[in-house]
C-alpha positions as CSV (number, residue, x, y, z in Angstrom):
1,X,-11.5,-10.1,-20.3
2,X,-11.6,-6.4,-20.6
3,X,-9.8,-5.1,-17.1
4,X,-9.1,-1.4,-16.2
5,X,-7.4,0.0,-13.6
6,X,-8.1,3.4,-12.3
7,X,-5.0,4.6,-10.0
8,X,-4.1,7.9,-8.8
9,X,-0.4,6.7,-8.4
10,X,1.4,3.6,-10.2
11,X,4.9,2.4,-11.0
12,X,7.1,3.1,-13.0
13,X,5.6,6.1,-14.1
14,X,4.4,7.9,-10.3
15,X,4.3,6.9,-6.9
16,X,4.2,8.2,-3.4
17,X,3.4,5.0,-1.5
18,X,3.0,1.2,-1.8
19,X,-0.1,1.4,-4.0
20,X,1.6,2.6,-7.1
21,X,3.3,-0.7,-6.2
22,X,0.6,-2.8,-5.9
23,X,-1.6,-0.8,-9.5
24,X,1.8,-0.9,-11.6
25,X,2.0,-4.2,-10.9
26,X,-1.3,-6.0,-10.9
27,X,-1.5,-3.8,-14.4
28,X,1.6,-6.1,-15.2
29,X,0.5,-9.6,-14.2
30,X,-2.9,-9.5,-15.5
31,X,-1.5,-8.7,-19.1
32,X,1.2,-11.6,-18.5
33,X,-2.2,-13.5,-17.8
34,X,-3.9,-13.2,-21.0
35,X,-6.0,-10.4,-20.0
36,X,-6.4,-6.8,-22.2
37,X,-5.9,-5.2,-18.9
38,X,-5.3,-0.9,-19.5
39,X,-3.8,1.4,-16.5
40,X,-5.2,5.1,-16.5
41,X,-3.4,8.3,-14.0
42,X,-3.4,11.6,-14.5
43,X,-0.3,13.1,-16.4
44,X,1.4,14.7,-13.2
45,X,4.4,17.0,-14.4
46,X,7.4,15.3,-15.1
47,X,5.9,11.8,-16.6
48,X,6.9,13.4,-19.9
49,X,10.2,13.8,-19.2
50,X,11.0,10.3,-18.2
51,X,8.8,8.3,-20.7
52,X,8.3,8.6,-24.6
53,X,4.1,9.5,-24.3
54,X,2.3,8.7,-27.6
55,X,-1.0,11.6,-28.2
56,X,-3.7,9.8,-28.9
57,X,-5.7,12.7,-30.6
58,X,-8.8,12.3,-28.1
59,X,-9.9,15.9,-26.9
60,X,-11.9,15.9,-23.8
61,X,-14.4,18.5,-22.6
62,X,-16.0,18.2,-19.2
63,X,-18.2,21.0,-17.8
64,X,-17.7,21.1,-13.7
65,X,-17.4,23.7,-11.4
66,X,-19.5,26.3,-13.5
67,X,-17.3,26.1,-16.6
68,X,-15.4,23.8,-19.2
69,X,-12.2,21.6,-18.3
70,X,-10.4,20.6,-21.1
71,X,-8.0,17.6,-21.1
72,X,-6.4,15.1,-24.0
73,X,-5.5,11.2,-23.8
74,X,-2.0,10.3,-24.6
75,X,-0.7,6.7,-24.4
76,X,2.4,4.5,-22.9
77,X,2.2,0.9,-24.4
78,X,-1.2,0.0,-22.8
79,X,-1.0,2.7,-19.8
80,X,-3.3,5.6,-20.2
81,X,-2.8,9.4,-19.5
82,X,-5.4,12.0,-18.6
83,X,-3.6,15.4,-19.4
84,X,-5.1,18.9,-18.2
85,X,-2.2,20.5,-17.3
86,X,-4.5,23.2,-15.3
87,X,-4.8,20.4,-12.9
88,X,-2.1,17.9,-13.2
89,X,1.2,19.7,-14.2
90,X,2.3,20.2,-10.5
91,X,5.7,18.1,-9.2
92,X,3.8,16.7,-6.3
93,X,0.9,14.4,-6.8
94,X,-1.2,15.4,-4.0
95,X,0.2,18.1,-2.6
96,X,4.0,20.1,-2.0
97,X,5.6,20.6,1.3
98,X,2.9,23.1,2.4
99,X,0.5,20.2,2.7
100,X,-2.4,19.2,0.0
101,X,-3.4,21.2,-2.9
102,X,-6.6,22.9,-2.2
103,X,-8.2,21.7,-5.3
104,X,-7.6,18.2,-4.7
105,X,-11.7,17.7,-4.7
106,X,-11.7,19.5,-8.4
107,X,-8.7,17.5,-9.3
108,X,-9.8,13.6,-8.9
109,X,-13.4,14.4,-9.7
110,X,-12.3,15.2,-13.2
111,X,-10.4,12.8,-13.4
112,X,-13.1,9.8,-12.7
113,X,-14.9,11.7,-15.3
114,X,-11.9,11.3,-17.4
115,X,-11.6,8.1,-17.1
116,X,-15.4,7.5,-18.5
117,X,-14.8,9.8,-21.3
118,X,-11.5,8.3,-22.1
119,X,-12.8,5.3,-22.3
120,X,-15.6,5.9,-24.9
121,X,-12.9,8.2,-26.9
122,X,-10.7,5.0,-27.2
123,X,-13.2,2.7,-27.7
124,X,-12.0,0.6,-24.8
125,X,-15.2,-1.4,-23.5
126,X,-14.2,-2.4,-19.7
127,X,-15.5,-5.7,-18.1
128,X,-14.4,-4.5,-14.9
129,X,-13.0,-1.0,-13.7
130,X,-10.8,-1.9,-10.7
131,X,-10.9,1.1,-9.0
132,X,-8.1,2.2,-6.0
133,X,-8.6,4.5,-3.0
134,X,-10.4,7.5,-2.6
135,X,-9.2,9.3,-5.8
136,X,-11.3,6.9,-8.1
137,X,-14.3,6.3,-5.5
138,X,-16.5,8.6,-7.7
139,X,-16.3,6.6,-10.8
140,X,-18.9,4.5,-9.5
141,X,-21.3,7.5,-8.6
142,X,-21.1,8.8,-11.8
143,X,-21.8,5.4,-13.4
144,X,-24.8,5.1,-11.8
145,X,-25.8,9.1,-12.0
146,X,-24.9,9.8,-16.0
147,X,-24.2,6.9,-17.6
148,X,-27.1,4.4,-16.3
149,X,-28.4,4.2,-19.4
150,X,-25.3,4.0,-22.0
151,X,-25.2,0.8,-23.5
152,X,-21.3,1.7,-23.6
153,X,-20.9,0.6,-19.9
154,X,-24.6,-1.6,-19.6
155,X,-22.5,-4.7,-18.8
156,X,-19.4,-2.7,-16.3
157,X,-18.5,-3.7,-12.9
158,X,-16.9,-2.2,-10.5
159,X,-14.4,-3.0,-8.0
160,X,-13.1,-0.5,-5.5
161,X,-10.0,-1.8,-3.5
162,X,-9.6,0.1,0.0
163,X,-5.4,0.1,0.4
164,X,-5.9,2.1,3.7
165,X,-9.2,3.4,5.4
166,X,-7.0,5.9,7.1
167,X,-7.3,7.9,3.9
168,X,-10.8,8.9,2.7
169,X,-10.8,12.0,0.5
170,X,-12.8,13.7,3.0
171,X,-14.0,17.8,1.4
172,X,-15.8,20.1,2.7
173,X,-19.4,20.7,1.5
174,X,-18.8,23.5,-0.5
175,X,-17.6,21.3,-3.5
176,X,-20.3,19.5,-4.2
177,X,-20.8,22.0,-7.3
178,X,-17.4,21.0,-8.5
179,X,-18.1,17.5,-8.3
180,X,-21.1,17.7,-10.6
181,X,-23.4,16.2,-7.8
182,X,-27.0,17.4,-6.6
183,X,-27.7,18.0,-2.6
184,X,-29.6,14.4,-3.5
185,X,-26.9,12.6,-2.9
186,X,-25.5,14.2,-0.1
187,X,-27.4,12.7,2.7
188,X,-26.5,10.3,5.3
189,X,-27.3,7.4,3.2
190,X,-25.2,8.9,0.3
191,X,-21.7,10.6,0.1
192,X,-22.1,13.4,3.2
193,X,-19.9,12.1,6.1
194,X,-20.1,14.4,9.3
195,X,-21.2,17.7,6.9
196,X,-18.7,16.8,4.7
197,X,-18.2,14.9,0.9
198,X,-16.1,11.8,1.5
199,X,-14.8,10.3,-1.7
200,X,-14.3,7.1,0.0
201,X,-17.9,6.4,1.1
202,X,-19.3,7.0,-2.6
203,X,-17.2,3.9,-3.7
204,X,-17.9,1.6,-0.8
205,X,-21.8,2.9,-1.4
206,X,-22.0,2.6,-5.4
207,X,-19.1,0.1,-6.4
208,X,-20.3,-4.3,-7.6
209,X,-17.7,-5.5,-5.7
210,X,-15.2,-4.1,-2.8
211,X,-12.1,-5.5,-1.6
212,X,-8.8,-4.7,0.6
213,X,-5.7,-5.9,0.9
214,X,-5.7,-8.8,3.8
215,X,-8.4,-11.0,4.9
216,X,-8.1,-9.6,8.6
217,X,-8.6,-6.4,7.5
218,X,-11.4,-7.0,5.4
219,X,-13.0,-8.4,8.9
220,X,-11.6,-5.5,11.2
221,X,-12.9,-2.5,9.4
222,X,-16.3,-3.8,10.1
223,X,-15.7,-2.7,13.1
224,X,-15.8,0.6,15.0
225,X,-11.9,0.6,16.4
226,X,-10.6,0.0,12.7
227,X,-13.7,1.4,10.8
228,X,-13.3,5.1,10.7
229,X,-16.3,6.4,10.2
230,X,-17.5,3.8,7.7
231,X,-17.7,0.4,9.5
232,X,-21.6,0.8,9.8
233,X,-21.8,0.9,5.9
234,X,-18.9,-1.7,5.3
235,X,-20.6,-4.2,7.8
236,X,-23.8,-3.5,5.5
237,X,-21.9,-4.4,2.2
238,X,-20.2,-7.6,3.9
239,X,-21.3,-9.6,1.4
240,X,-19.2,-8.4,-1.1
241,X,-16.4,-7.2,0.7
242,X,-13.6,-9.4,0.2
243,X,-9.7,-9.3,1.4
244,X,-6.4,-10.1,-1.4
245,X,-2.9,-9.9,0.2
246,X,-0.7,-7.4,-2.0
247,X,2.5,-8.9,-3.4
248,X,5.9,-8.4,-3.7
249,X,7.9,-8.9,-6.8
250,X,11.0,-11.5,-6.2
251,X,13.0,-9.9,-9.6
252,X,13.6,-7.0,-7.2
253,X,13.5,-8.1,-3.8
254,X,15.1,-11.8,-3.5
255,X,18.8,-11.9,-1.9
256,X,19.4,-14.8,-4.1
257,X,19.3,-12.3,-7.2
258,X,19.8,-8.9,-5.1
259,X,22.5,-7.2,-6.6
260,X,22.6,-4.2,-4.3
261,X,23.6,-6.3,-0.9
262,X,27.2,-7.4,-0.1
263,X,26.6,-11.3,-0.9
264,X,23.7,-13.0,-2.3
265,X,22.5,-16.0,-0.3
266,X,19.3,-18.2,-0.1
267,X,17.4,-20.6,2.0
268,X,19.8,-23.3,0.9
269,X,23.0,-21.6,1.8
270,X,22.7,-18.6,4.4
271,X,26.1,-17.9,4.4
272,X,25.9,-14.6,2.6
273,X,23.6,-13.2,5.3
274,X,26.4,-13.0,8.0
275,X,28.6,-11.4,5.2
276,X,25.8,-8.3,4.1
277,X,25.3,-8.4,8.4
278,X,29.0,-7.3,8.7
279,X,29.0,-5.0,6.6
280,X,25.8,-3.2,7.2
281,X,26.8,-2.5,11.0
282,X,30.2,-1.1,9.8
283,X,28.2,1.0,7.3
284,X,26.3,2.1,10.4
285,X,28.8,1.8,13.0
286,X,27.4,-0.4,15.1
287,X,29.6,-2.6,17.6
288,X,28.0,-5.4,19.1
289,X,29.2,-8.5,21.0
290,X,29.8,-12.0,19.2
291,X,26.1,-13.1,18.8
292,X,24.1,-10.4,19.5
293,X,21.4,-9.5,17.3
294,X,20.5,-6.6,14.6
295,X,16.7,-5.3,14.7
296,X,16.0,-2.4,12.6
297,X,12.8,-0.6,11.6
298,X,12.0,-0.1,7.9
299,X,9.0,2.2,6.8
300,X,6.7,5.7,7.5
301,X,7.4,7.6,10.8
302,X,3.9,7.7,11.6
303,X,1.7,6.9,14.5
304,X,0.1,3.9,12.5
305,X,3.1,2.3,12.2
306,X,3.7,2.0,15.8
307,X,6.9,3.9,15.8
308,X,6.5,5.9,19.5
309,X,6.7,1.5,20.9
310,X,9.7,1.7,19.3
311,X,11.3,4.9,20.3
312,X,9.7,4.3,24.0
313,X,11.6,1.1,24.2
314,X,14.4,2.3,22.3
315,X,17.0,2.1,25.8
316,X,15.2,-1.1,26.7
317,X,16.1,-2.4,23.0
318,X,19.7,-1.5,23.3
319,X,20.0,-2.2,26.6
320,X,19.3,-6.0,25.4
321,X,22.3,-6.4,23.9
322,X,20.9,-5.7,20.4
323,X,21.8,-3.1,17.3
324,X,19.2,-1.2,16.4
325,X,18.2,0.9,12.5
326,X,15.6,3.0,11.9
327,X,15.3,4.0,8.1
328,X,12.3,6.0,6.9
329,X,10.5,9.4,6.7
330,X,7.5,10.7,8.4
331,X,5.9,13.9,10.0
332,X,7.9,17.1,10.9
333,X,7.7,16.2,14.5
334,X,8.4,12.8,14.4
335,X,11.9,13.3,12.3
336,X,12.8,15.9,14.7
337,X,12.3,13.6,17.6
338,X,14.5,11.0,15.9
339,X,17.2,13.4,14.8
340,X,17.5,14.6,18.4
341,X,18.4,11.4,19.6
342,X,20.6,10.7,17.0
343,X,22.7,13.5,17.7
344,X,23.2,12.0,21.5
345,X,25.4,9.3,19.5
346,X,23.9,6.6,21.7
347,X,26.1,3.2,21.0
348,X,24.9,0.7,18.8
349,X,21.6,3.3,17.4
350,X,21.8,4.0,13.6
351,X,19.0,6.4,12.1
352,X,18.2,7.4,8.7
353,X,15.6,9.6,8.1
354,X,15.1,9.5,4.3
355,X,14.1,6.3,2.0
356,X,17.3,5.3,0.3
357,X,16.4,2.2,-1.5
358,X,19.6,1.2,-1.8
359,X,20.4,1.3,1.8
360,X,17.1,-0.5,2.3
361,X,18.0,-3.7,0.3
362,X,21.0,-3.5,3.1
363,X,19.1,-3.3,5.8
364,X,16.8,-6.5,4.9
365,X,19.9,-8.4,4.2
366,X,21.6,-7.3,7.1
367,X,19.2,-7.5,9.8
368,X,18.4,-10.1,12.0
369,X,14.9,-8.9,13.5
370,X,12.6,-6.6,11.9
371,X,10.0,-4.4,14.3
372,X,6.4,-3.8,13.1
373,X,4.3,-2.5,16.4
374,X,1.8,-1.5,13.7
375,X,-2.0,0.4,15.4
376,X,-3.2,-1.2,12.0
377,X,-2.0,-2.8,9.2
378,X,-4.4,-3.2,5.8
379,X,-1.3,-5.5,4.3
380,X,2.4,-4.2,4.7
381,X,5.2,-5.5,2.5
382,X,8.2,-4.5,4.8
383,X,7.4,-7.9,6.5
384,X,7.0,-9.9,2.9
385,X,10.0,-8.3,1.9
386,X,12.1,-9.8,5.1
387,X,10.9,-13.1,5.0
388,X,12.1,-13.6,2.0
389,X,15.7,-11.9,3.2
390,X,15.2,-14.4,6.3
391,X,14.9,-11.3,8.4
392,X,12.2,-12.6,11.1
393,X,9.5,-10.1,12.0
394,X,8.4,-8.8,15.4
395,X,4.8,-7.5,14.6
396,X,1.4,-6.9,16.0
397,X,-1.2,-9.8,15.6
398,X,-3.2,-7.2,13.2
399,X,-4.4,-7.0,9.7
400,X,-1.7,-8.1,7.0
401,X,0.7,-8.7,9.4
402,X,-1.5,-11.7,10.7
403,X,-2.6,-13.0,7.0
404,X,1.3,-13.4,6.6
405,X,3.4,-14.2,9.8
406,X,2.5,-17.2,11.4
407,X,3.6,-16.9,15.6
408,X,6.3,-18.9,16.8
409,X,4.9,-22.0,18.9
410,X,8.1,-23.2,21.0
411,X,6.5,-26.6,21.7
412,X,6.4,-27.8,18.1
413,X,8.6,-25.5,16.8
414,X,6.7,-24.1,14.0
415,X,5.9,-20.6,12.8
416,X,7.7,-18.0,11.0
417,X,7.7,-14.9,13.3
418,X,6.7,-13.4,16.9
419,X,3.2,-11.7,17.1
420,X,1.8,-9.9,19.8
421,X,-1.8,-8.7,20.7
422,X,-2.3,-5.5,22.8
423,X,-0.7,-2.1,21.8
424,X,1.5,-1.7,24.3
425,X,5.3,-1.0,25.3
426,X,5.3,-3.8,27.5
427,X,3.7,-6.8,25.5
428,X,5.9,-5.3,22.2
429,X,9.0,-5.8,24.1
430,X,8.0,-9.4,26.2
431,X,7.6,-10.5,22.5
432,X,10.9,-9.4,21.3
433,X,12.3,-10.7,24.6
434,X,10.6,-14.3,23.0
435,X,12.6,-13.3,19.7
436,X,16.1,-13.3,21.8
437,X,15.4,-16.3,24.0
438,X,15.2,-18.4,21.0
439,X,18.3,-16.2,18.6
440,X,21.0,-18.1,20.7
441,X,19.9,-21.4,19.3
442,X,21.3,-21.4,15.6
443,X,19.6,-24.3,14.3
444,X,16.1,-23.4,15.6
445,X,16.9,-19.9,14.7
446,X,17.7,-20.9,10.9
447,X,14.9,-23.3,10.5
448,X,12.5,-20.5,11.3
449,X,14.6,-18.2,9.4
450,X,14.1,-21.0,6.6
451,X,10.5,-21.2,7.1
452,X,9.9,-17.8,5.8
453,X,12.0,-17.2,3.3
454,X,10.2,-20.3,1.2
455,X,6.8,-18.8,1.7
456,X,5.3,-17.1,-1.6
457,X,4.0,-14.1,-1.4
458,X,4.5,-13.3,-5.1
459,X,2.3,-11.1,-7.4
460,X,1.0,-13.9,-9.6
461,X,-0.3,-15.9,-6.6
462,X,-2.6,-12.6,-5.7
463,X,-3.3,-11.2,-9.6
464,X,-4.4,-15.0,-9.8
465,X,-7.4,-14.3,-6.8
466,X,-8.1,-10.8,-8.8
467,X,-9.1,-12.5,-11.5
468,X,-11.4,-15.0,-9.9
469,X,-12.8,-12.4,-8.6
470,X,-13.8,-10.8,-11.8
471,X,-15.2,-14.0,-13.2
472,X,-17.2,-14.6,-9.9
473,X,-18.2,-11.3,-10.1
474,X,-18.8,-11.0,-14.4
475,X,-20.8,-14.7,-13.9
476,X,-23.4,-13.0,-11.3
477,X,-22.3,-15.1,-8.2
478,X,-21.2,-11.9,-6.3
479,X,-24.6,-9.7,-7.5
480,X,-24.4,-5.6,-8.4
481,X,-24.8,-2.6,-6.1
């Protein structure tokens, strides 16, 4: 099977966020699989500089905007580049500090052209084109619109994953010339969202197949409190909407093999824990009584994430008896907030405001409690990632987070975290309260510490549901747009 993937962002080569993670890898796993599985990204400026690019010769012309783009392929192993330096030779990926490049509209709808052209140019005849986000939604669009009738693509599908529904690729009207597209399609029915072009919607209208990355959310953005905007049009394509859990990959993040925390340590012998626990709070110096607990905080400082529950109840935390670590980056005005309070030098508070991946593999192994009041949550691998480190998670009963933490149940003793419904201070800190009435008891504590750290949340397991979901859909069972 024929498999591309379409990315604006993947590992090793770029990344921003957790779905370079989840494209780099996939790419990965399905070749391990058998599959002849090709990875396509813009070249953004400094690829060249940290990987040995092979040109493949392929020129590419593509007329938008009222004049000729030109771009060439070059070639990593089995990873594909789109050069056009015009539009791609920036440092950031989407934007720089003063916020995202204006062209941005321009920029990812040559691209999906691109990746068309490219394909043709190197004779690379896709089964499926597993498309992610809003940058690649148009690929399906132009499918349908200029290539309905090449015998290049007659047998193509299309897959468009949703990693966030946050993030739509919403323009304004005005560059529907630079997209290529007539005022035909921009209707309610088509790609116009509120008077504006929304990348997003063109996939979810024109893709085979659509998917996101937990089952719950697959069912929540149905609806209107997690839909935004598009639940009307998701709940119409139902059928063929379908939720796989992202992975994480144990070669990195497994404290039996870490070599970045102060011990190693497993499910069979947690000794090492107590030993990378000690040393983070001296790292961080933090003082706490014999027993207490460590919670920390590990991820975006944003508003979905739930972080204002946590700075609310930050006094309330601490006033528990508990440590407490924030590590992560976010919006001007939230990392202000948090550097404010830092410089109170409050007891037993440690904040980082940068992502130092060192210092994260730390703070998994160190911890005892991880908090994730998440709004929403499409997947989320901070609370994979502390499973495995036996670092139980406090979360909200929502998306990912429910697909993968199963609530404590005191009367049979089962589960491998605390959940909690309604986003609120009060109900996030009653179920942290549940979290500390059961930490004094070491053996139930380890058991469920236990629990989670044998559950497999591996990227095989979910490349394996990827690719039953391109036979299902290759076979006919699933139907075309």
């Amino acid at each position: 099977m024929n498999v591309l993937i379409a990315s604006g962002e993947a590992v090793p080569y770029c990344k921003t966020g957790g779905l370079a993670d989840v494209a780099g890898v996939l790419f990965r796993e399905l070749n391990a699989m058998g599959m002849d599985a090709r990875l396509v990204l813009p070249l953004y400026g400094g690829i060249e500089r940290e990987f040995d690019l092979a040109a493949t010769g392929v020129e590419l012309e593509i007329f938008m905007n009222g004049r000729l783009y030109s771009g060439s392929v070059y070639m990593h192993d089995k990873a594909v580049f789109i050069r056009c330096d015009e539009l791609y030779a920036r440092e950031g990926l989407y934007g720089d500090k003063a916020g995202d490049f204006p062209d941005n509209a321009l920029r990812f709808a040559f691209f999906c052209r691109a990746v068309l052209e490219s394909c043709k140019a190197i004779g690379f005849r896709p089964d499926i084109i597993h498309l992610n986000d809003w940058q690649t939604a148009l690929i399906p669009l132009y499918l349908r619109m200029e290539y309905g009738g090449d015998d290049f693509f007659r047998n193509t599908l299309t897959l468009l994953t949703i990693h966030n529904l946050g993030y739509q690729g919403v323009f304004p009207r005005e560059v529907l010339p630079a997209l290529g597209v007539g005022e035909d399609v921009f209707t309610p029915e088509g790609i116009e969202f509120y008077g504006k072009v929304n990348f997003l919607k063109a996939g979810i209208l024109y893709a085979d197949i659509l998917s996101t990355v937990s089952r719950k959310y697959a069912e929540e953005i149905t609806t209107p409190e997690y839909g935004f905007g598009l639940d009307g049009i998701l709940g119409k394509r139902r059928d063929v909407l379908f939720g796989i859990l992202n992975g994480i990959d144990y070669r990195e993040w497994s404290p039996d093999v870490d070599t970045l925390i102060e011990s190693r340590y497993s499910a069979g012998d947690l000794k090492g824990k107590a030993l990378c626990k000690e040393r983070l709070m001296d790292e961080c110096n933090i003082r706490l009584k014999k027993g207490a607990p460590l919670l920390s905080f590990i991820g975006r400082l944003s508003v979905q994430k739930g972080v204002e529950l946590i700075v609310d109840g930050m006094d309330r935390l601490i006033g528990y008896g508990c440590g407490l670590i924030l590590l992560g980056t976010g919006t001007r005005e939230a990392e202000e907030n948090l550097m404010s309070i830092s410089l109170e030098g409050r007891e037993n508070l440690h904040i980082r405001l940068d992502f130092d991946e060192v210092f994260a593999h730390s703070v998994y192994a160190g911890s005892d409690m991880v908090l994730m009041p998440s709004r929403y949550e499409p997947c989320g691998l901070v609370q994979m990632i502390a499973l495995r480190y036996g670092t139980v998670p406090v979360a909200r009963n929502t998306g990912g987070l429910s697909d993968t933490i199963e609530d404590y149940n005191a009367l049979t003793d089962t589960g491998t975290g605390f959940l909690f419904d309604d986003y609120n201070l009060a109900v996030f800190l009653e179920s942290v309260k549940r979290a500390l009435t059961l930490y004094p008891f070491s053996r139930r504590w380890q058991k469920l510490m236990k629990r989670g750290m044998e559950k497999d949340f591996s990227w095989r397991r979910f490349a394996s549901e990827y690719a039953e979901l391109y036979k299902k859909a290759l076979s006919g069972e699933l139907g075309r747009a």
